[in-house]
C-alpha positions as CSV (number, residue, x, y, z in Angstrom):
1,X,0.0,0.0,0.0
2,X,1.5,3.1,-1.2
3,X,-0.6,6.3,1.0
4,X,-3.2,6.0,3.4
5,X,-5.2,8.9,4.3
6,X,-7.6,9.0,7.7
7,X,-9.9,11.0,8.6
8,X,-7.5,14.0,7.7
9,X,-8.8,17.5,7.8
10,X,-7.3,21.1,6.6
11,X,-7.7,24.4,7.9
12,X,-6.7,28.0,6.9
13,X,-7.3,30.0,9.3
14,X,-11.4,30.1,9.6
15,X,-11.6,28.4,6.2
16,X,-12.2,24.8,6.6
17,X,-11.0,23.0,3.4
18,X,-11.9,19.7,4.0
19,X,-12.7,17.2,7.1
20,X,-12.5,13.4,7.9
21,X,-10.8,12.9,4.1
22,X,-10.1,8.9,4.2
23,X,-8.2,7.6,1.0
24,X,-6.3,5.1,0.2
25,X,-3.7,4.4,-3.1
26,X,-2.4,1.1,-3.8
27,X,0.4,-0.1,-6.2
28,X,-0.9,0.1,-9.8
29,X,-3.7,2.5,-9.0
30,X,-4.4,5.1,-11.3
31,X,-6.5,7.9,-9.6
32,X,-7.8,10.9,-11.0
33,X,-8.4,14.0,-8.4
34,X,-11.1,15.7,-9.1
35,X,-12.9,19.0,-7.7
36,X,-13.3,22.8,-8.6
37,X,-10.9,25.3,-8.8
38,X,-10.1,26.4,-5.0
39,X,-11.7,22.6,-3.7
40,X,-8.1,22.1,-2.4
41,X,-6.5,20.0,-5.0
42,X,-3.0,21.1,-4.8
43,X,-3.1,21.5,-1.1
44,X,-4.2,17.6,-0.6
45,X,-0.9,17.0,-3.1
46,X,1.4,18.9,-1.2
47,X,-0.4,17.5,2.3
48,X,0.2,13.4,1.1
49,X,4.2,15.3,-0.6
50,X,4.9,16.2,2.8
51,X,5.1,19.5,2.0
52,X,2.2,21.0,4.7
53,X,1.1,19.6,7.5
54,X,-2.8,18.3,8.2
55,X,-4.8,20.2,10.8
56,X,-6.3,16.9,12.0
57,X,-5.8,13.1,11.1
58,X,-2.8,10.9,9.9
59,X,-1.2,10.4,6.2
60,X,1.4,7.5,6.0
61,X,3.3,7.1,3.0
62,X,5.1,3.8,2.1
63,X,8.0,3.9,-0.5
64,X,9.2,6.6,-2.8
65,X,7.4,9.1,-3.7
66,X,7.7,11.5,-6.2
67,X,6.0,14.7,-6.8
68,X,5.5,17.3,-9.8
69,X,4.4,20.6,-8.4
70,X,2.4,23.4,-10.3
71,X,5.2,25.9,-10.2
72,X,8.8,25.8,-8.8
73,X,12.0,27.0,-9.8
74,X,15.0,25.7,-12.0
75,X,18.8,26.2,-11.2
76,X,21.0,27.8,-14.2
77,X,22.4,24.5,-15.1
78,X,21.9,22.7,-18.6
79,X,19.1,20.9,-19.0
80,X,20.5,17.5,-18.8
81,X,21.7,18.6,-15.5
82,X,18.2,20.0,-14.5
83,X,16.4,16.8,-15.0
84,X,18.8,14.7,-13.2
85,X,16.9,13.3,-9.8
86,X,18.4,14.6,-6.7
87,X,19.2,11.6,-5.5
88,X,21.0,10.5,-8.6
89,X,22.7,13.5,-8.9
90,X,23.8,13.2,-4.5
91,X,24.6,9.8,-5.7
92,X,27.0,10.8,-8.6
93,X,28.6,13.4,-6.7
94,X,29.5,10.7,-3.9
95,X,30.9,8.6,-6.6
96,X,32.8,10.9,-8.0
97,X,34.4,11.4,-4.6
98,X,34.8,7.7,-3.9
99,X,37.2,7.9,-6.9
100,X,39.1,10.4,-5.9
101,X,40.0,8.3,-3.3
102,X,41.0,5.1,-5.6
103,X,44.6,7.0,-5.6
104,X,45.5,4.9,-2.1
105,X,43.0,2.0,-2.7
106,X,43.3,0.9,0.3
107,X,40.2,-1.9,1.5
108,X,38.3,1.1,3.5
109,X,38.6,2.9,0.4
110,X,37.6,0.1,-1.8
111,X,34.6,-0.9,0.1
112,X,33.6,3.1,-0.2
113,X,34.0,3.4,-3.8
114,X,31.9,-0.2,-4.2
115,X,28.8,0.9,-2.2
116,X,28.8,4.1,-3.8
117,X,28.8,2.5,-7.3
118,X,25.9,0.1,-6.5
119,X,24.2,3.1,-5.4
120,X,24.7,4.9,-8.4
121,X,24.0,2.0,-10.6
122,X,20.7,1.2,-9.0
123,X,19.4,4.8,-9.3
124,X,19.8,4.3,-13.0
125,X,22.8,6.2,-13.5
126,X,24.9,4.5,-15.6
127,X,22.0,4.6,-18.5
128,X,20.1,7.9,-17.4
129,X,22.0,10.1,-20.4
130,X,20.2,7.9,-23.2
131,X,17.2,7.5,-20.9
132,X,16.9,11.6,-20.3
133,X,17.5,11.7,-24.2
134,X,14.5,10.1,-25.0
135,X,12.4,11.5,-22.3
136,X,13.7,15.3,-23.3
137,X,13.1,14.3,-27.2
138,X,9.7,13.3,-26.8
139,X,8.9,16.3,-24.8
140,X,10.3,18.7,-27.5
141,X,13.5,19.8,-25.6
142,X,17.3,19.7,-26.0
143,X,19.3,19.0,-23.8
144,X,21.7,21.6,-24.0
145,X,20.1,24.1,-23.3
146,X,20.4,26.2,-20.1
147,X,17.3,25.8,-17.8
148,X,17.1,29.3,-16.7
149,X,16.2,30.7,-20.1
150,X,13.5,28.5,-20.6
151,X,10.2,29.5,-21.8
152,X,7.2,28.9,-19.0
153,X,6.3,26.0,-20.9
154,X,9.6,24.9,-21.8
155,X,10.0,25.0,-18.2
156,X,7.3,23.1,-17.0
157,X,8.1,20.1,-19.6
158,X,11.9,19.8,-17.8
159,X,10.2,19.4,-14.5
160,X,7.6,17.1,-16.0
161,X,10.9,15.0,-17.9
162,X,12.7,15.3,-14.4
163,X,9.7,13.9,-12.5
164,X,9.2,10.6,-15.6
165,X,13.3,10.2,-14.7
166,X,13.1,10.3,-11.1
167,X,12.2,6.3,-10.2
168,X,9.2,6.2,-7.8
169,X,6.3,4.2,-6.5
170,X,3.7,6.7,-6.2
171,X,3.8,9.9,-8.5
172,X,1.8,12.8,-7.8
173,X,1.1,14.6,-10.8
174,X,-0.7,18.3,-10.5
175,X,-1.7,19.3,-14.0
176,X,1.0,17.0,-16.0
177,X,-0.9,18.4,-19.1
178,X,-0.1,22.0,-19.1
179,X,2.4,23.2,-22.5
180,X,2.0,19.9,-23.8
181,X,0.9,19.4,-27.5
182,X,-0.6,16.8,-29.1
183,X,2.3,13.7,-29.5
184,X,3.6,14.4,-26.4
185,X,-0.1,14.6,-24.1
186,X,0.1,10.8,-26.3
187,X,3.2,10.0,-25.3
188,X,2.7,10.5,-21.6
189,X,-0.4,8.6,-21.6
190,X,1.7,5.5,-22.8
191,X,4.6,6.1,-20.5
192,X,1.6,6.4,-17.2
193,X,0.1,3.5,-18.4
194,X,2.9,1.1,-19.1
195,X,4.1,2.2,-15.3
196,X,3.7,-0.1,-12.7
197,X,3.9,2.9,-9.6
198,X,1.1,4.2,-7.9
199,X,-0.4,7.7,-9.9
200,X,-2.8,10.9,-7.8
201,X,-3.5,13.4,-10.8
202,X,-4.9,16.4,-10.9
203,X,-5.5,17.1,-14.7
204,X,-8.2,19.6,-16.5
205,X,-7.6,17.2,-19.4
206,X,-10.8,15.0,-20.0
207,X,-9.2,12.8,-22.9
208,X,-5.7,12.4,-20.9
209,X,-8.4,11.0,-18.0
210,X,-9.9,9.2,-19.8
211,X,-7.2,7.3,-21.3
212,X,-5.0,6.8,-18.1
213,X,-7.4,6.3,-14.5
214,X,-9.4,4.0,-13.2
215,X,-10.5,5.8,-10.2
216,X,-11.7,9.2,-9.7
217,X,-11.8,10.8,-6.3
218,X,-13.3,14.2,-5.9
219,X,-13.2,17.0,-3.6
220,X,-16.7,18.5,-3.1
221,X,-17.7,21.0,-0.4
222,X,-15.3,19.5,1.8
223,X,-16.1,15.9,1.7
224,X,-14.0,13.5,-0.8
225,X,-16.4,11.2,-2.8
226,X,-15.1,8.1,-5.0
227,X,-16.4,6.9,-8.1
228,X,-15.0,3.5,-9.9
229,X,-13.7,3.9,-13.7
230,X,-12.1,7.1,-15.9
231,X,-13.2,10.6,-15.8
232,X,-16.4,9.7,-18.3
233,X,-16.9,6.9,-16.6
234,X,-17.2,8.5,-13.0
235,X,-18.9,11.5,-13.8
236,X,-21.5,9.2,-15.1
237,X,-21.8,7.0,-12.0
238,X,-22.1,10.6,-10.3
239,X,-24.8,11.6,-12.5
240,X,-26.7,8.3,-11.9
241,X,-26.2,8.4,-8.5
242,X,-27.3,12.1,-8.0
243,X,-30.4,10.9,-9.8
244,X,-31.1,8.0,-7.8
245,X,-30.6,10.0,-4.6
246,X,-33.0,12.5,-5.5
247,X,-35.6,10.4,-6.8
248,X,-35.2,8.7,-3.2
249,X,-35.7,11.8,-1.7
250,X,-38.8,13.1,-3.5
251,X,-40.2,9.9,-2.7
252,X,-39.3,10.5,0.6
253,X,-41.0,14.4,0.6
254,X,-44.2,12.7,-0.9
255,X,-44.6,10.0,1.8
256,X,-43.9,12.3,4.7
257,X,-46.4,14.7,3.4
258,X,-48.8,12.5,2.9
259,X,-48.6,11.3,6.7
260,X,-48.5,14.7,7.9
261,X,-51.7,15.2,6.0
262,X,-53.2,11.6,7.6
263,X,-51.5,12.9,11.3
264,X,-53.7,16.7,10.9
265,X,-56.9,15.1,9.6
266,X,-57.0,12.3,12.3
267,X,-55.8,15.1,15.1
268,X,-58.6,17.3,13.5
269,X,-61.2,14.1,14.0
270,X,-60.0,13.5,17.4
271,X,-60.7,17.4,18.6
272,X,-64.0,17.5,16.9
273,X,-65.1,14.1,18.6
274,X,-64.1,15.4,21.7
275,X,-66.1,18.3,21.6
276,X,-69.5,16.6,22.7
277,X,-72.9,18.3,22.3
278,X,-75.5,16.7,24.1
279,X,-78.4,19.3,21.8
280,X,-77.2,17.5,18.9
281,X,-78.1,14.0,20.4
282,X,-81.4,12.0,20.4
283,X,-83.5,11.2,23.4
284,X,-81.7,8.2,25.1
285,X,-78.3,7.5,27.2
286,X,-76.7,10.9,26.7
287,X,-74.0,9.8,29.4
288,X,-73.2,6.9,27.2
289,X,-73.1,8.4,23.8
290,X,-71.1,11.1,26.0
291,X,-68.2,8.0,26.7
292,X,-68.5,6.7,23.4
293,X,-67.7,9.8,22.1
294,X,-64.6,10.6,24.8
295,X,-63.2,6.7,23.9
296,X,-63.2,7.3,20.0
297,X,-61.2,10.7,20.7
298,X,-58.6,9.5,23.0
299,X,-58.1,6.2,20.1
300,X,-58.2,9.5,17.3
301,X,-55.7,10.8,19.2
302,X,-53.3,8.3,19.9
303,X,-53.1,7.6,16.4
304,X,-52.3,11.1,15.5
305,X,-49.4,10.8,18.1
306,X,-48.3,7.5,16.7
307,X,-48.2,8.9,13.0
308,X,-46.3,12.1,14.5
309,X,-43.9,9.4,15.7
310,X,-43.3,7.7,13.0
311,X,-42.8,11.0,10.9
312,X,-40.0,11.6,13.5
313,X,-38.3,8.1,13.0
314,X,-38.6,8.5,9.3
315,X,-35.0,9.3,8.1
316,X,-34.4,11.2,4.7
317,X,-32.1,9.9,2.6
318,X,-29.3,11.6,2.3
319,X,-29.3,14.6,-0.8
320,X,-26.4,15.6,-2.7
321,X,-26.6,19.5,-3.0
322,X,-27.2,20.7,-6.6
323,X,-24.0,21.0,-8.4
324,X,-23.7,24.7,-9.7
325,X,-23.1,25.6,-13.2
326,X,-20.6,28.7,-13.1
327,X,-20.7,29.1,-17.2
328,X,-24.1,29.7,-17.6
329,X,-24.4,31.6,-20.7
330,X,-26.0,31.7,-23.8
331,X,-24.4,33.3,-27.1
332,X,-26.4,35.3,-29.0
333,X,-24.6,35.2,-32.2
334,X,-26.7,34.0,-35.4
335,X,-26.8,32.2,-38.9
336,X,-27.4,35.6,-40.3
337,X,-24.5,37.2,-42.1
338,X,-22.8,36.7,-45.4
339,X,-22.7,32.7,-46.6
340,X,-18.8,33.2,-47.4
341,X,-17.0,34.2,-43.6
342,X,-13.5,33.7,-44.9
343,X,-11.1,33.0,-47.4
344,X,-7.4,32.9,-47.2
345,X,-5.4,32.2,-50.5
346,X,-1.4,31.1,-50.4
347,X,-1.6,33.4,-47.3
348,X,1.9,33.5,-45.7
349,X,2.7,34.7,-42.1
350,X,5.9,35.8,-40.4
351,X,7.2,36.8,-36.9
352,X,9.5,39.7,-37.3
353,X,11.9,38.4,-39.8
354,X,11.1,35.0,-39.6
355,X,8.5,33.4,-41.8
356,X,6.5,30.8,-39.9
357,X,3.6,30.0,-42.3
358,X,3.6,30.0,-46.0
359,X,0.6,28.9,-48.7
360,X,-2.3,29.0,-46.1
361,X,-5.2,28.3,-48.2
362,X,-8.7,27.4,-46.5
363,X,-12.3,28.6,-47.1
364,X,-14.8,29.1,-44.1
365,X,-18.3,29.5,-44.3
366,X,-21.7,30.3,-42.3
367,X,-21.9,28.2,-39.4
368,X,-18.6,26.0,-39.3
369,X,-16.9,25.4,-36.1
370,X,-12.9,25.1,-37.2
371,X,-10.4,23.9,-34.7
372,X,-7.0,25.1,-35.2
373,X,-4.7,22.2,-33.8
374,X,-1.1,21.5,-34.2
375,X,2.1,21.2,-32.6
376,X,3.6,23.8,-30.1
377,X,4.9,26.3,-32.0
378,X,3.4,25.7,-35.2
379,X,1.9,29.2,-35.2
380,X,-2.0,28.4,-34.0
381,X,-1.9,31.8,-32.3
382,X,-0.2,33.8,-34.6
383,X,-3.1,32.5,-37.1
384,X,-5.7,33.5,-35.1
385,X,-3.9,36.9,-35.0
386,X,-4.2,37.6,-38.8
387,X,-7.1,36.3,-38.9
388,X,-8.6,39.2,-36.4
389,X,-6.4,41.9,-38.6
390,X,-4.2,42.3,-36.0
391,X,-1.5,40.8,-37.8
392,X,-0.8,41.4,-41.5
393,X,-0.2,38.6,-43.8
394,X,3.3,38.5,-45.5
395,X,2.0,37.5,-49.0
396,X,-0.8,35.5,-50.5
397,X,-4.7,37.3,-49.5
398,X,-6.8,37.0,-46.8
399,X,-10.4,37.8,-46.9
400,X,-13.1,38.6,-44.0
401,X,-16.7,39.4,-44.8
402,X,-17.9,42.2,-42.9
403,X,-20.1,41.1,-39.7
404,X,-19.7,41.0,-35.9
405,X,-16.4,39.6,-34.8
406,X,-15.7,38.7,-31.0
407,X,-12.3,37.5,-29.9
408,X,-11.2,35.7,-26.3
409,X,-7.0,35.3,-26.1
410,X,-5.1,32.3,-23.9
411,X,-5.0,34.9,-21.2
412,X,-7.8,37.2,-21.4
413,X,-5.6,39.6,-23.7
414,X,-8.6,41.6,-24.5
415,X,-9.1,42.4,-21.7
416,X,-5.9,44.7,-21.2
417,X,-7.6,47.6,-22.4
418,X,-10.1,47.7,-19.2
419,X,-9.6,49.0,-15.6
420,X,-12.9,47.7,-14.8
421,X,-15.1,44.8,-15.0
422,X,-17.8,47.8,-15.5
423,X,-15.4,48.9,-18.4
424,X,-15.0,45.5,-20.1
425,X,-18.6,45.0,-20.3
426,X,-19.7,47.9,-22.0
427,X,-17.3,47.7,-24.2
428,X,-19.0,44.5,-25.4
429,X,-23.2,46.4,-24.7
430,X,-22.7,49.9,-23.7
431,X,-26.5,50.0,-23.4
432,X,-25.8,47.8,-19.9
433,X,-27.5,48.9,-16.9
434,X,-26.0,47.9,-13.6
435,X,-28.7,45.6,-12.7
436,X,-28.3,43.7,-15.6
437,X,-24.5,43.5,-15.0
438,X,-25.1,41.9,-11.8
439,X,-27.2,39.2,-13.7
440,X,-24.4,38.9,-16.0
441,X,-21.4,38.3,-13.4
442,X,-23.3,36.3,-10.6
443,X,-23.7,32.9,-12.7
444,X,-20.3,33.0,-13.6
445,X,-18.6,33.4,-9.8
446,X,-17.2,36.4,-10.7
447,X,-16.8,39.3,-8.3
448,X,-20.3,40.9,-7.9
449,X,-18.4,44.6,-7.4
450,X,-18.6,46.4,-10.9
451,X,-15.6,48.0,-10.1
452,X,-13.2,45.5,-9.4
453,X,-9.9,45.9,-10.9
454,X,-9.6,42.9,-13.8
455,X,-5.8,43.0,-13.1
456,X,-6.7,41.6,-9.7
457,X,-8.7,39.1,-11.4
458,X,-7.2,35.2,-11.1
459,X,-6.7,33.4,-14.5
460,X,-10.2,31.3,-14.3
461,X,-12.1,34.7,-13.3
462,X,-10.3,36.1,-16.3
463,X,-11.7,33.5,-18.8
464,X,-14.6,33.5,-17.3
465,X,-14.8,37.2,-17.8
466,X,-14.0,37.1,-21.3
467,X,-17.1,34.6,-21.4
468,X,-19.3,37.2,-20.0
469,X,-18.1,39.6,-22.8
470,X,-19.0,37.0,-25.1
471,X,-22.6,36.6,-23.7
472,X,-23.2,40.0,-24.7
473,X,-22.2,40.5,-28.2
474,X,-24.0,39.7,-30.9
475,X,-21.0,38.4,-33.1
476,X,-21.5,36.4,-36.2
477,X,-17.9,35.3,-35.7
478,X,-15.7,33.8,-32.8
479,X,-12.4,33.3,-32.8
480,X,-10.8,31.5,-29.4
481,X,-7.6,31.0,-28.2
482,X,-7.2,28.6,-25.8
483,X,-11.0,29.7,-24.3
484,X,-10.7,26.7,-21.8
485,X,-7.2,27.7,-20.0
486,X,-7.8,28.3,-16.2
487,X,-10.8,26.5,-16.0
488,X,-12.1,23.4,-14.0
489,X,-13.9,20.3,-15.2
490,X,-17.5,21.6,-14.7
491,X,-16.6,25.3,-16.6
492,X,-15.2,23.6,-19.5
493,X,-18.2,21.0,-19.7
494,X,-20.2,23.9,-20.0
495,X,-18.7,26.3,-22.1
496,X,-18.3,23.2,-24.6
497,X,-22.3,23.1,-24.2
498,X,-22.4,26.5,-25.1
499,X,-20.1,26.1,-27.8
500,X,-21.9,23.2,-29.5
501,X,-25.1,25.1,-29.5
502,X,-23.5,28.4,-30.8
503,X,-25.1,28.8,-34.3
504,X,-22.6,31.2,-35.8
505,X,-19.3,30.8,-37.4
506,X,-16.5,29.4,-34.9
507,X,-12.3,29.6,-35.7
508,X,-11.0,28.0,-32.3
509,X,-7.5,26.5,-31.0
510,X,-7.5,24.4,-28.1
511,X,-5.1,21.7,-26.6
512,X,-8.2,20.1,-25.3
513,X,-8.8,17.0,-27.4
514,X,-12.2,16.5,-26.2
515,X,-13.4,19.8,-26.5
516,X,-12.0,19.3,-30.3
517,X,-13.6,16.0,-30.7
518,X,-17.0,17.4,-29.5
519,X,-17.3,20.8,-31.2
520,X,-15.4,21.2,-34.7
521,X,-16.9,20.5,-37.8
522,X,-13.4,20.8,-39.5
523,X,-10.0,20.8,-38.6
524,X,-6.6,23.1,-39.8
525,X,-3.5,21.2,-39.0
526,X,-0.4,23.2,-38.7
527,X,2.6,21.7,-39.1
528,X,6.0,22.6,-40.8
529,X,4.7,25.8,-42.0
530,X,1.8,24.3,-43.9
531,X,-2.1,24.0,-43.3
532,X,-4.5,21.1,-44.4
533,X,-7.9,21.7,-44.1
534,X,-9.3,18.2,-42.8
535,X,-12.9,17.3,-42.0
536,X,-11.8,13.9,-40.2
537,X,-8.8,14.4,-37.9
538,X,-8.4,10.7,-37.1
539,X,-7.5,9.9,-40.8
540,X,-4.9,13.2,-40.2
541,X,-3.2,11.6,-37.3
542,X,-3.5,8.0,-38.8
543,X,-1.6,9.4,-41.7
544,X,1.0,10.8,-39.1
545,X,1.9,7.5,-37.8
546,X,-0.7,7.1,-35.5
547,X,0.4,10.7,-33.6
548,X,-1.1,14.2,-34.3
């Protein structure tokens, strides 16, 4: 057994986290972590890493353990030096002073030098340059190159290449996903799967899920809840079982309001038969109708008590809480509009002085939804960028009909030219009133102050911001970059919901393959400097060898 949890809880300051967590990760598990952003994800990581300290309860951890944090630093070292495990590397520099000592090899000396090489040799040391060469290969990187120059996702893939070289039983992984592209998200789901350690991820990606757990665990308003298969699977379970419960407990409402209805009309019969009018009576035994009358009330009565006991006895089931929907919006955007959107003919695009695409030539009409996909650095991004005219073309043409055009960048770009939440809306409707504002900003948990600063604004208030904007317009024509970056299982769901319903014209690039798989109508794949326009992007990546 690799980590026990029990009955752990987590406190900052008055903000209770969670309480009585119990969890438990066996060899060979594969375990997704689920839960919303700000559920406590990373902090449950770091708590089972070592790294904090629960407020209550008791974590034991058996074997080695390995962790890949969000965000940490690199030293200024190459990179084949940067991905080299701690221990291997405390193992190489004791070697290397073992030898040093093999001038006078005397048997102290000897024995020394031998313990420190079967140290080093069962770390993996003696193969580790060919094994990092592989690893940094499939994860786009060379390793020659100094660490502390690295771009932020050039960075996270060396720690993610120095966690995959770093031999472990149990692997914590907190968002493994982020900066990779296509081949290498594939190439990490063979290297979990073929593992036989222990994996806890936390990942926003629903196809790398789906394709590597076989547990989820999730973090919900405190409690952690398990549900058996991948991420499709579980959330299904959870949807079932949400069902279940709350047929259970309407069934349990109707029952216990029809005996409370029984309990008042029998408590109503008693009181009535207890008030005895002797006018009302026939000539005869008025003392004995009297009795009679006393007898059925007390017997009207009891059973009124006995139904108010049983309504006490009767236990509801237990009802799981709504789940709320924080991208709840509907686009407005239209099939009206021009038939012909846009049209780009041996369109070439450069950066600076350096040409990055060349002989773009694609067609997009009315009402397709186009996913831009490709390797990192194949110029998704800069495409979008021409394509909103804020980048000219080098050569070749590029058309756009004239209609409403709404745009969300990887990080809420659009949103540099507003102080204000107030400010960023009515750019998008300057016919806003407050109220409506309100109405805009409360489904989508984002500060309900109209004046809130968006450069205070986290990276999933951000998006979600740039939503809002979205709600408002009109456009005929979205383009999005990256629209599901900072957001959590339940905001992407939805926003792909929104997105498939959208009946405008949609240009989108996204690293999430479900998202893809769910939305487009076409694909662009950009690779070398070149665009096919596809319509099946499983025959693309079959045709690549089996990797997009």
């Amino acid at each position: 057994m690799s980590v026990i949890l029990s009955h752990v809880s987590m406190t900052y300051g008055d903000d209770h986290l969670y309480a009585g967590v119990t969890f438990e990760l066996h060899r060979a598990d594969r375990v997704a972590l689920l839960g919303r952003n700000g559920s406590g994800k990373t902090t449950l990581l770091r708590l089972i890493g070592g790294a904090l300290t629960p407020t209550a309860g008791h974590i034991t951890t058996a074997g080695r353990l390995a962790y890949l944090p969000q965000f940490t630093d690199l030293p200024e070292v190459p990179l084949l030096d940067a991905v080299r495990p701690p221990a291997l590397d405390e193992a190489l520099q004791q070697l290397r002073l073992a030898e040093s000592g093999l001038t006078d090899p005397t048997h102290e000396v000897l024995n020394v030098y031998g313990a420190a090489e079967e140290t080093y040799r069962l770390l993996g040391g003696y193969d580790f340059d060919q094994r990092a060469a592989e690893v940094l290969h499939e994860l786009e990187l060379n390793p020659g190159w100094n660490a502390e120059r690295l771009s932020g996702g050039q960075r996270r893939r060396t720690l993610l290449a120095r966690l995959l070289l770093t031999p472990a039983d149990t692997y914590l992984l907190d968002e493994p996903t982020n900066h990779l592209d296509w081949p290498s998200l594939e190439w990490l789901e063979g290297w979990v799967q073929a593992s036989p350690a222990a994996f806890l991820i936390v990942s926003h990606d629903r196809a790398f899920l789906d394709a590597t757990v076989t547990r989820c665990a999730e973090l919900e308003r405190g409690e952690l809840r398990e549900y058996p298969g991948n991420y499709t699977e579980a959330i299904a379970v959870k949807r079932n079982l949400r069902e279940a419960r709350e047929r259970q407990y309407q069934a349990h409402q109707r029952k216990a309001q029809s005996l409370e209805q029984e309990r008042v009309n029998v408590q109503q019969r008693a009181a009535s038969t207890d008030r005895y009018n002797h006018k009302r009576k026939k000539p005869g035994n008025k003392k004995f109708a009297k009795m009679r009358a006393q007898d059925v009330a007390r017997t009207l009565a009891r059973r009124a008590k006995a139904l108010e006991q049983r309504l006490d006895r009767m236990e509801a089931p237990k009802r799981l809480l709504t789940e709320p929907n924080l991208v709840r919006v509907a686009l407005s955007g239209g099939a009206d509009g021009p038939h012909d959107v846009l049209g780009l003919s041996n369109v070439a695009l450069a950066v600076g002085d350096r040409p990055l695409l060349q002989g773009l030539t694609a067609h997009v009409r009315r009402g397709e939804k186009v996913a831009v996909v490709g390797p990192n650095g194949s110029g998704k991004s800069t495409l979008l960028r021409a394509l909103l005219g804020q980048l000219e073309p080098s050569g070749g043409e590029l058309r756009r009909a004239e209609l409403a055009v709404q745009w969300s960048g990887q990080h809420g770009e659009e949103l540099a030219a507003f102080s204000t939440q107030r400010e960023a809306l009515l750019a998008a409707d300057d016919c806003l009133t407050p109220q409506r504002m309100y109405e805009v900003l409360a489904p989508l948990g984002l500060p309900r102050n109209l004046e809130h600063r968006v450069q205070d604004l986290s990276g999933g208030q951000r998006t979600r911001l740039s939503l809002a904007r979205l709600s408002l317009t009109a456009a005929q024509l979205l383009i999005l970059d990256e629209p599901t970056n900072h957001l959590d299982h339940a905001a992407i769901e939805s926003l792909q919901a929104v997105l498939q319903s959208y009946s405008g014209t949609l240009i989108f690039a996204s690293h999430d393959r479900q998202l893809v798989a769910d939305v487009a109508t076409r694909y662009w794949w950009l690779e070398e400097g070149e665009l096919r326009d596809v319509t099946d992007l499983g025959l693309e990546t079959r045709g690549n060898g089996g990797t997009p």
